[in-house]
N, C-alpha and C positions, 0 to 999 in steps of 0.2 A: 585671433586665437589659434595656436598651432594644432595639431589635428590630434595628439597625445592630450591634449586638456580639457580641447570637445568632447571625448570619448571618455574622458575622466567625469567628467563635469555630467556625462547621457549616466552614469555605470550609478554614481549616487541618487540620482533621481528615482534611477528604477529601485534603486535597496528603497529610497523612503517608499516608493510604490508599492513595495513586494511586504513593507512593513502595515502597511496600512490594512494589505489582505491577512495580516495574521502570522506571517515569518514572521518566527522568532528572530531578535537581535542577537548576532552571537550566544548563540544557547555554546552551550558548556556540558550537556549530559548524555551526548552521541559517545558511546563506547564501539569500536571496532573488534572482532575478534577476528580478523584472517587478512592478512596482507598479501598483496598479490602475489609475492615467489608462494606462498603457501598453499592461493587458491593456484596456479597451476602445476604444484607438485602434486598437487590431487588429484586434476581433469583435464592435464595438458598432453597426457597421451594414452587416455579413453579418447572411442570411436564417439562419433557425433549420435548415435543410438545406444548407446550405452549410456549416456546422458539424461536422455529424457526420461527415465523415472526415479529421478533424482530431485528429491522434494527439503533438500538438506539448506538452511537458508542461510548463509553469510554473510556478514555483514563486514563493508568495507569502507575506504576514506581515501580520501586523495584530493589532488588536482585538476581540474579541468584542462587539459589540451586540445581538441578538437573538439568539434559538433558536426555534427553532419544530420539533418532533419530532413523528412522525407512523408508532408504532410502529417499521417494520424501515427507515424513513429519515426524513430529517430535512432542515430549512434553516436557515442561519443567515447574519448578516451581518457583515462583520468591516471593517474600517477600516483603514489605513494615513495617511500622510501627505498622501498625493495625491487620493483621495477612498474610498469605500464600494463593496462586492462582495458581491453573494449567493455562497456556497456550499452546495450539495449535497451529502451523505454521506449513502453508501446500505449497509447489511450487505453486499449481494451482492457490493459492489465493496471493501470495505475487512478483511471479515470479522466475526468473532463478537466476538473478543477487541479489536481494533481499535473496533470498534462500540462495545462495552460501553466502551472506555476514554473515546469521543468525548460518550458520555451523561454523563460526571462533569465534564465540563467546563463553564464558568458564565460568565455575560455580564460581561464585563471583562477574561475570561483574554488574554492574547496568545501566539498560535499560529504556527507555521508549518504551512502547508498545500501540497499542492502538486497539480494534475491538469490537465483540456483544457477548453478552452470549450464550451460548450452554452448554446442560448437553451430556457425552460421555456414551457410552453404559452402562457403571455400576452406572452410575447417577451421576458423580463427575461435580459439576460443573466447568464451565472453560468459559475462554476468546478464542475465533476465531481469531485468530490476522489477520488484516489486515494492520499494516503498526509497525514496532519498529525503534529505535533508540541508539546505542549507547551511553552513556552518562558520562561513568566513569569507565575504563579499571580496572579489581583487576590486578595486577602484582603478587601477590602472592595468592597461590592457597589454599583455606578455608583446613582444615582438611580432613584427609583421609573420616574418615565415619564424615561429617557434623554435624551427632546429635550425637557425642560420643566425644564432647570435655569431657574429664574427671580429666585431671592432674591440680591439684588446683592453682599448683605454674604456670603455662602457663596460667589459667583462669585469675586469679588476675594480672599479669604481659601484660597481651592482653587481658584489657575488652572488647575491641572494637570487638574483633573473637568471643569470650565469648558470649558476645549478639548475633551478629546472628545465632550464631551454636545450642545455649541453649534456645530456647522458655521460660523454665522454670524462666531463669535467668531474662531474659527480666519483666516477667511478677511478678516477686521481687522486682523490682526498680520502677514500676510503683507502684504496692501495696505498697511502700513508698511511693511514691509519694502521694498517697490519705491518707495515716496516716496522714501525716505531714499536709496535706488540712485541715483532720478532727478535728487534733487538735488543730489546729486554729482558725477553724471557732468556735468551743465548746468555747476558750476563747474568742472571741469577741461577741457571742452571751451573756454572761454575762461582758460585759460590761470593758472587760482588751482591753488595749488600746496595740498596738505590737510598739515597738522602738529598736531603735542600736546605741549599746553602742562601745565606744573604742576596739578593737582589741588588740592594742600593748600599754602597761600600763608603765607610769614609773614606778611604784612599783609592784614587785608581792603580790598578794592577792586577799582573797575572796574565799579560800579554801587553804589545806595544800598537797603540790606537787612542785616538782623542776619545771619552768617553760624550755622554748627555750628563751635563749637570742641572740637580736639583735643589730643594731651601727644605729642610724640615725645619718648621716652624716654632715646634714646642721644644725641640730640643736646639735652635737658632744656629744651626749646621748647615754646611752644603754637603751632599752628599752626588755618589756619583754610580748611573746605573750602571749594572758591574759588565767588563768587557770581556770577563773570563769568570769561571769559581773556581780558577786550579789552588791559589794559595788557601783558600779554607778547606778544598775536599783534602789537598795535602797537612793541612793541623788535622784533619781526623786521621788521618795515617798516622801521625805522631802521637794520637792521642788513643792508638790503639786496634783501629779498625784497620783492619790489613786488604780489604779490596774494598772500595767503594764506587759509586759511579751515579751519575743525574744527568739528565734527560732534562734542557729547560732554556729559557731564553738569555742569547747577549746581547747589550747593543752597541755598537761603533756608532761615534758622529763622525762617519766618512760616505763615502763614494759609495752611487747609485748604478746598477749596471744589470744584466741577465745571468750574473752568480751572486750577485752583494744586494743584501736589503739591511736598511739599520740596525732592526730586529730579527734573529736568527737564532735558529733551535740547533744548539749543540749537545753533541753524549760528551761527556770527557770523564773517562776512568782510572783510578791509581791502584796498582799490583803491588805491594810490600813483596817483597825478596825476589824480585825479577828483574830483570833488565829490557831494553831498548829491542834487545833480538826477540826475547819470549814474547811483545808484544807484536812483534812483525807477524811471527808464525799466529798467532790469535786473532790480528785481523785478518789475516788471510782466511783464514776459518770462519768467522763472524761472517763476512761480505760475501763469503760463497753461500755459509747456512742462509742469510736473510734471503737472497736472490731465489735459491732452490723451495723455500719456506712460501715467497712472496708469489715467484715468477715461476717457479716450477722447472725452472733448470736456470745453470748455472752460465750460458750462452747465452747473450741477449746481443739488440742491436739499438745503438743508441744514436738516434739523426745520422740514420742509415749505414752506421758503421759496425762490424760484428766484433762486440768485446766479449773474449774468453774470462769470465770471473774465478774460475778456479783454480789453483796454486801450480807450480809455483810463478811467484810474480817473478818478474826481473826486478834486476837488486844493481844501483847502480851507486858508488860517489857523485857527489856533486860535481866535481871536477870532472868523474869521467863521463856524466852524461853531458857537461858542456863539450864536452872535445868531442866523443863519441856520437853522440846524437846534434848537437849544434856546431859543429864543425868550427870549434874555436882553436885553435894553434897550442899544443902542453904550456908551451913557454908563456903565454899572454896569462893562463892561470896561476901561474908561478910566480910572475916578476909586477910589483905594485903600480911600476909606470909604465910596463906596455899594458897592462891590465887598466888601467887611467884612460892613456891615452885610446883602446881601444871603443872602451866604454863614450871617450868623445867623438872620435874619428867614424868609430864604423856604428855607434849606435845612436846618436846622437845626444847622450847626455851629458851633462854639465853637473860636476861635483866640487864640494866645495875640498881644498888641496888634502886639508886633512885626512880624509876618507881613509880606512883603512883597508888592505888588500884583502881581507876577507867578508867585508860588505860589497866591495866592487866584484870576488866571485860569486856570488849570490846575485847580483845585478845580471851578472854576464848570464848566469842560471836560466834566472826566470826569461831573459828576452831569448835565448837561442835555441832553450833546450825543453820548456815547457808545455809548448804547447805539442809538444812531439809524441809526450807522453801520452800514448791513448790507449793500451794495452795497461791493466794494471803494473803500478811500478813502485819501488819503492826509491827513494832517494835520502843516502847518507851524508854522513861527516860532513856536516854544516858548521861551518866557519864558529869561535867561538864570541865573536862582534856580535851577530844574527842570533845567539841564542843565551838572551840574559839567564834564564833560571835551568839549562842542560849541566848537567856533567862534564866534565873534562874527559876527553879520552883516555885512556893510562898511556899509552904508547904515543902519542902526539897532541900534545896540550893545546895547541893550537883550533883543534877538530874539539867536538862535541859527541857524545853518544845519542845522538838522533838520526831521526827518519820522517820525513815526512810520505804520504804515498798517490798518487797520482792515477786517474783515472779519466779517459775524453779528454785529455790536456789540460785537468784541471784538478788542482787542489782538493782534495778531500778530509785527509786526515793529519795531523802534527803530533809527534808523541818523540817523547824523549829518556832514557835513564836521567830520574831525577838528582839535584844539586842538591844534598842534604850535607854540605860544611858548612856551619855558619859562618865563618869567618870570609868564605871565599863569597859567598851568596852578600853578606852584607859589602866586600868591595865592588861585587856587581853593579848590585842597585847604586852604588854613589856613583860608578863610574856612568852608571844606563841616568840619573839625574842632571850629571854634566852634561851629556850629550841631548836630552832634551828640555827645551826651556819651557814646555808647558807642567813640567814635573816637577814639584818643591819639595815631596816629603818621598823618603822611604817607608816602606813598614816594618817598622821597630817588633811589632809583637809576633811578624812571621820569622821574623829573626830571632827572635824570645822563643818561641813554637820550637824551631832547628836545634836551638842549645840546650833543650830539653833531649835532644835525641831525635832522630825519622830515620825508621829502618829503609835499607838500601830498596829503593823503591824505582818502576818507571811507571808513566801516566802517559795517556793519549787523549786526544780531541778530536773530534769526529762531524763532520757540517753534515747533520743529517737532512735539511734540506737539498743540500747537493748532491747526495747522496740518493734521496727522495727522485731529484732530478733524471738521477740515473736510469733507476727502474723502473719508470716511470714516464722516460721516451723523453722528457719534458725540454724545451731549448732555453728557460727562461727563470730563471727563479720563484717570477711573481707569479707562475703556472702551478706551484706547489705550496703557494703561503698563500691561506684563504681571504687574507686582506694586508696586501703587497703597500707599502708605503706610499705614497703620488702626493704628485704637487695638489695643492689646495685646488678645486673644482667646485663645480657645481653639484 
C-alpha cells in the first residue's frame, strides 16, 4: 500500500472516530460573516495593545494548511478565498473535550472557526479561537511541502490541489477573471451590444480548421462544434444590430502545444460602417485600456522581455515584414517559383505544384518573420488565397483588407473589412470546397443572409486566452485554462 492511501485509509477512520464523539457529519448550518482580507482590513495595522479589548467575535472558514501544536496550545493556518489567517487554540479557552477534538483535526480539513483578534509576539496577526467546527473532512492528504506543488502534469490533472497549494496559481485565474470583466466592459462602454450564438453548427465554417463532430439524436443530424461564430454574429449585423460581440468557446480537432488547446475562449466583434483600419486604432486602445485596468500600467514584461503595450504599434505588410524582419529577398516574394523553390530549398517544405503564390507568402511569413514580432505589431495585406471571407482591396485585388496583430511572437488577434458581395463570397466558398476535401457543403443561408444586404462592416477575433497569457507572465496556455485538455490519465 503506497503511503497517499495509508494516510487516506488513517484520515477516514479518524472521521468515523470523530463521529462517534458527536461531530456532526457534514453539517450544512456554519454561516461565516468575515473573510480574511476583511478580518485584516480591520486589525492588520492596529498595534498588538490596541487589540486586546477587543471582544468583537468573528466568525470565519477555511482551509487547513499548517498545524503546529505545542502541548496545551497550538497554531495553525487556514485559508479561504480571499487570502490566509493564523489561528490560535488554547485548552484554557476552548476546553479539554474541545481541545482533544481540535488535535484530530489534519491539514486540508475545512473548519469553521470563530473568536477576536490578537497580534502574537512578532506581530502576526491572528484569530483567538474561541469555538470551531468541523465542516468538511479532506480524506486525502494536500502535498508533502504544501507550497511546492511543482510537477505540471499533476497541476493541470488536479486543479482543485493546484489552487490551494499555489497562491500564485489562484491569483492567475482571478487576474483572468478581471481581463475578461475589462474587456467587456471596454466593448459595451462603446456601444457593442454582447450575444450567443449557436455552439453546435450544422455546417462547419467561419474559419479554416477540422472541427469535433457530433450525432443529435432526435433530430438524426451530425452536427459540428462551432470553430468560429463569425458567420452568425455577421447575420446579426444584417439583421440589424450594428456592433455586436461574444465572449465564448471554439473548438479545433487539431494540434496540442503551449499556445493551442482544443477548446478556446475567443472575443470576436463586428462594427457596421467601419473598416479594417478603425479596428486597428480600437485595438490599440482595448489592449492598452485592459493592461492599464488589469496590470496598472501599460509596460509589462513578459518571460522576461519588456513589451511596450501602448500605441502606436508598428504597422507592417506581410511582404514587408518577410523581407524586412525575416530577411527574405523582394524578389522571392514576388515571383511564384523562387517563392516555391525557396519555401523547399531553404525551408524545407514540400508543396504540392499547385500552390498558389500567395499561400506560399504567408508560408514564407509565418517561418521568417513571426516570431520576430514581439513588440506589439500589426500585420497587413494578406494574400487573397489565406482569406476566404476578407474583402478585396479596391487598389489591388489580389490583397485583402486585413490585419492580423502580433504580440511575444505570437498571434493574438485576426480582423478583417468584411466580404459582404454575395456573389463574390459564394465563389469563395466553392472555390475554399475544392481546395478542401473534408468540406462538402457551402452555406447557402449565409449567402441568403448577404443578399438580403450587410452594411459595410469589419470584425475581429481576439484568443483571449493568449492574450490572458500575456498579462499574466504565463509561458503556457494550459497555465491559463482551469482544465487544459491531457491525454487520458489516471
Amino acid at each position: 500500500m503506497d503511503e497517499t492511501n495509508r494516510l487516506r485509509l488513517q484520515r477516514i477512520e479518524k472521521f468515523e472516530e470523530l463521529k462517534t464523539l458527536g461531530v456532526k457529519h457534514y453539517p450544512n448550518s456554519y454561516r461565516k460573516d468575515t473573510h480574511v482580507s476583511r478580518f485584516e482590513e480591520l486589525y492588520g495595522a492596529q498595534e498588538a495593545e490596541d487589540l486586546k479589548p477587543i471582544e468583537t467575535v468573528h466568525h470565519l472558514a477555511g482551509r487547513i494548511l499548517t498545524v503546529r501544536v505545542f502541548g496545551k496550545a497550538a497554531f495553525l493556518h487556514f485559508q479561504d478565498a480571499s487570502g490566509r489567517l493564523q489561528a490560535f487554540f488554547e485548552k484554557a479557552s476552548l476546553g479539554e473535550e474541545a481541545y482533544a477534538l481540535f488535535k484530530k483535526l489534519d491539514m486540508g480539513d475545512i473548519i469553521g472557526l470563530w473568536g477576536t483578534p490578537f497580534k502574537t509576539k512578532t506581530g502576526e496577526l491572528s484569530l483567538h479561537v474561541k469555538g470551531f467546527e468541523l465542516l468538511s473532512k479532506s480524506f486525502r492528504p494536500l502535498p508533502e511541502k504544501w507550497h511546492g506543488l511543482k510537477d505540471t502534469d499533476t497541476r493541470y490533472r488536479q486543479r482543485y490541489v493546484d489552487l490551494i497549494v499555489n497562491p500564485e496559481v489562484r491569483e492567475t485565474f482571478l487576474k483572468r477573471a478581471r481581463i475578461i470583466t475589462a474587456v467587456r466592459n471596454f466593448m459595451e462602454a462603446r456601444e457593442f451590444v454582447e450575444v450567443e450564438t449557436p455552439m453546435m453548427h450544422s455546417l462547419a465554417g467561419g474559419a479554416t480548421a477540422r472541427p469535433f463532430i457530433t450525432h443529435h439524436n432526435t433530430l438524426d443530424m451530425e452536427l459540428y462544434l462551432r470553430i468560429a461564430p463569425e458567420l452568425y454574429l455577421k447575420r446579426l449585423i444584417v439583421g440589424g444590430f450594428e456592433r455586436v460581440f461574444e465572449i465564448n468557446r471554439n473548438f479545433r480537432n487539431e494540434g496540442i502545444d503551449t499556445s493551442h488547446n482544443p477548446e478556446f475562449t475567443m472575443m470576436e466583434f463586428y462594427m457596421a460602417y467601419a473598416d479594417y483600419r478603425d479596428l486597428m486604432n480600437l485595438t490599440e486602445e482595448m489592449i492598452a485600456h485592459v493592461a492599464q485596468e488589469v496590470c496598472g500600467t501599460t509596460s509589462i514584461t513578459y518571460q522576461g522581455v519588456e513589451i511596450d503595450l501602448g500605441s502606436p504599434w508598428a504597422r507592417y505588410t506581410m511582404k514587408e515584414a518577410a523581407i524586412k524582419l525575416g530577411g527574405v529577398a523582394p524578389e522571392v516574394m514576388e515571383d511564384r517559383e523562387l517563392a516555391y523553390n525557396f519555401c523547399k530549398d531553404k525551408l524545407g517544405a514540400e508543396f504540392a505544384s499547385s500552390i498558389s503564390l500567395g499561400e506560399l507568402q504567408a508560408f514564407i511569413f509565418e517561418e521568417t518573420a513571426e516570431a520576430k514580432l514581439i513588440q506589439p505589431t500589426f500585420i497587413t495585406a494578406y494574400p487573397i488565397e489565406v482569406s476566404p471571407l476578407s474583402r478585396r482591396n479596391d487598389e489591388n485585388p489580389a490583397i485583402t483588407d486585413r490585419f492580423e496583430f502580433y504580440i511575444a511572437g505570437r498571434e493574438l488577434g485576426n480582423a478583417f473589412s468584411e466580404l459582404n458581395d454575395p456573389l463574390d463570397q459564394k465563389e469563395r466558398f466553392l472555390k475554399q470546397m475544392e481546395a478542401n476535401e473534408d468540406q462538402h457543403e457551402i452555406d447557402d443561408d449565409y449567402v441568403r443572409a448577404l443578399e438580403f444586404g450587410m452594411p459595410p462592416t469589419a470584425g475581429e477575433g481576439i484568443g483571449i486566452d493568449r492574450l490572458v497569457m500575456l498579462l499574466t507572465d504565463s509561458g503556457s496556455i494550459r497555465d491559463v485554462v482551469f482544465f487544459p485538455q491531457l491525454r487520458k490519465g489516471d
